[in-house]
Residue, then its C-alpha position, 0 to 999 in steps of 0.5 A: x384079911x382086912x383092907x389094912x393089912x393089904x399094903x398095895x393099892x386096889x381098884x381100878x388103879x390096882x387093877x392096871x397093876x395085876x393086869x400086867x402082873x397076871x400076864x407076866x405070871x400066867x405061864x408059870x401060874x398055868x403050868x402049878x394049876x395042872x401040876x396040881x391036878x386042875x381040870x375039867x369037871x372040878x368045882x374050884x375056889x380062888x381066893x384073893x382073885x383080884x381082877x379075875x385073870x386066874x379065876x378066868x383060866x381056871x374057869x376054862x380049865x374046869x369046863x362047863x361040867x366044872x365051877x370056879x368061885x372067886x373072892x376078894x375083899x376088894x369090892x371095885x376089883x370083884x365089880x371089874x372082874x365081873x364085867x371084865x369075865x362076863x364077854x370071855x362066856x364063862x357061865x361056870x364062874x361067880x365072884x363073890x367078897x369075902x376075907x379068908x381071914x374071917x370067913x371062907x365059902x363053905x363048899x366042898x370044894x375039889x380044887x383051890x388056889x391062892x396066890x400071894x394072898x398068905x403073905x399079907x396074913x398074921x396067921x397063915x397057919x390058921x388060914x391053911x386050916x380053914x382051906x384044908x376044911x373046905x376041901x373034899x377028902x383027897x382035894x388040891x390045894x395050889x399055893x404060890x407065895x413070894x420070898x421078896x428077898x430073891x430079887x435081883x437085878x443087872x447092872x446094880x440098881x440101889x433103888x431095888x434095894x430100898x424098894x425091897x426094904x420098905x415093901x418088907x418092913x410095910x408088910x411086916x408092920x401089918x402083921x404079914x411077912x414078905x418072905x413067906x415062900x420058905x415057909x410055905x411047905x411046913x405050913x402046908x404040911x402043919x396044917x394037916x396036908x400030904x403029898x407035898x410038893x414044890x417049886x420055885x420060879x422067878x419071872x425076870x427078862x431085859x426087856x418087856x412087862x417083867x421090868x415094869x412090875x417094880x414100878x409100878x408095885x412101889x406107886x401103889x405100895x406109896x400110901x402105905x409106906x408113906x402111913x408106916x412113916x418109913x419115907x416121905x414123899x419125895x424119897x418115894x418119888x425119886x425110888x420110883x422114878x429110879x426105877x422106871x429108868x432103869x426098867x426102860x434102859x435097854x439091856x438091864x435085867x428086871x424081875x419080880x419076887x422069887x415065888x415058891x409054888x406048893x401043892x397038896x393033898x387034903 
């Protein structure tokens, strides 16, 4: 996948972001992992590892008889997810770069998960196929994919609406799709899976970390709108500030993308 189809800000201004999106997702995230069969003594791949904050619980799930391999095209994040993992002690886990949309490590590997990488890629079909290869016979996959037109909020907010709009059509304009989640378990089964199964969940709350996901998704979503000619700056600006309002406003209800998680067999 390259760098210009992935719409959202990286490095270490990124890296703040998946930060607080990581500890929002991990419990819902932990719960798909064992769902789908991750534990001790399986060598793993996480593809689209940002920071790290997922290859990290995978890589103490698998113990130290398992292995995680983790990847991204984001060479600053790989640099800090290396330095950010390396005082947790977890001599089973490397970080590598690597686009799954040219190129997959070529394991075999028991166990691989993925979370909203596919969503950013033309051909997720394809993609799919190249997971599935890379798997020992009867390995998992675990997915988890957003359908960005699942938010909601109380009381209304229409600088939500604009916000899921222009995310929707950005992602679109590069070749993604938003609201992939529905799509996935089809994907999953054309690519040759079995024992498909699937879930839905939505992280949403009137107070704490959950509310600031939206801000701070559409700061770092401002280049690539901003390129796409969809806004202009103050537009931006004000969405933004909007949006950070309503998140510190006692009592209203925030929340990320609907997420649909599917597991399989290879």
């Amino acid at each position: 996948m390259e760098t210009e189809q992935y719409i959202i800000r990286g490095g270490i201004e990124g890296r703040e972001r998946l930060r607080i999106l990581s500890r929002v997702m991990q419990p819902t995230t932990l719960d798909l992992l064992r769902r789908a069969g991750l534990k001790p003594g399986l060598s793993c791949l996480e593809i689209g590892c940002g920071g790290g904050d997922v290859a990290c619980d995978m890589a103490r799930i698998a113990g130290p008889t398992g292995r995680v391999l983790a990847t991204d095209i984001d060479g600053p994040q790989l640099d800090i997810a290396r330095r950010e993992a390396e005082p947790q002690g977890l001599a089973n886990i490397e970080f590598i770069r690597s686009d799954i949309t040219r190129e997959i490590p070529a394991g075999p590997f028991d166990f691989i998960h993925a979370r909203f990488v596919l969503t950013h890629i033309p051909n997720p079909g394809e993609a799919l196929a190249w997971i599935k290869s890379v798997l020992n016979p009867g390995g998992m996959i675990a997915l988890e994919e957003i359908d960005f037109s699942g938010h909601f909020c109380h009381p209304d907010c229409p600088a939500l609406w604009r916000y899921v709009e222009l995310y929707t059509e950005t992602v679109k304009r590069r070749g993604g799709d938003a609201n992939i989640g529905p799509r996935l378990p089809g994907l999953a089964l054309a690519a040759g899976f079995s024992n498909v199964g699937m879930n839905v969940v939505q992280r949403a709350g009137h107070e704490g970390e959950v509310k600031l996901i939206t801000p701070i998704t559409m700061q770092n979503i401002a280049p690539a709108v901003l390129r796409a000619g969809l806004a202009n700056e103050a537009e931006i600006n004000a969405i933004v500030q909007e949006l950070y309002d309503y998140a510190q406003t006692p009592g209203t209800i925030g929340c990320l993308a609907r997420v649909f998680e599917v597991w399989a067999t290879a």
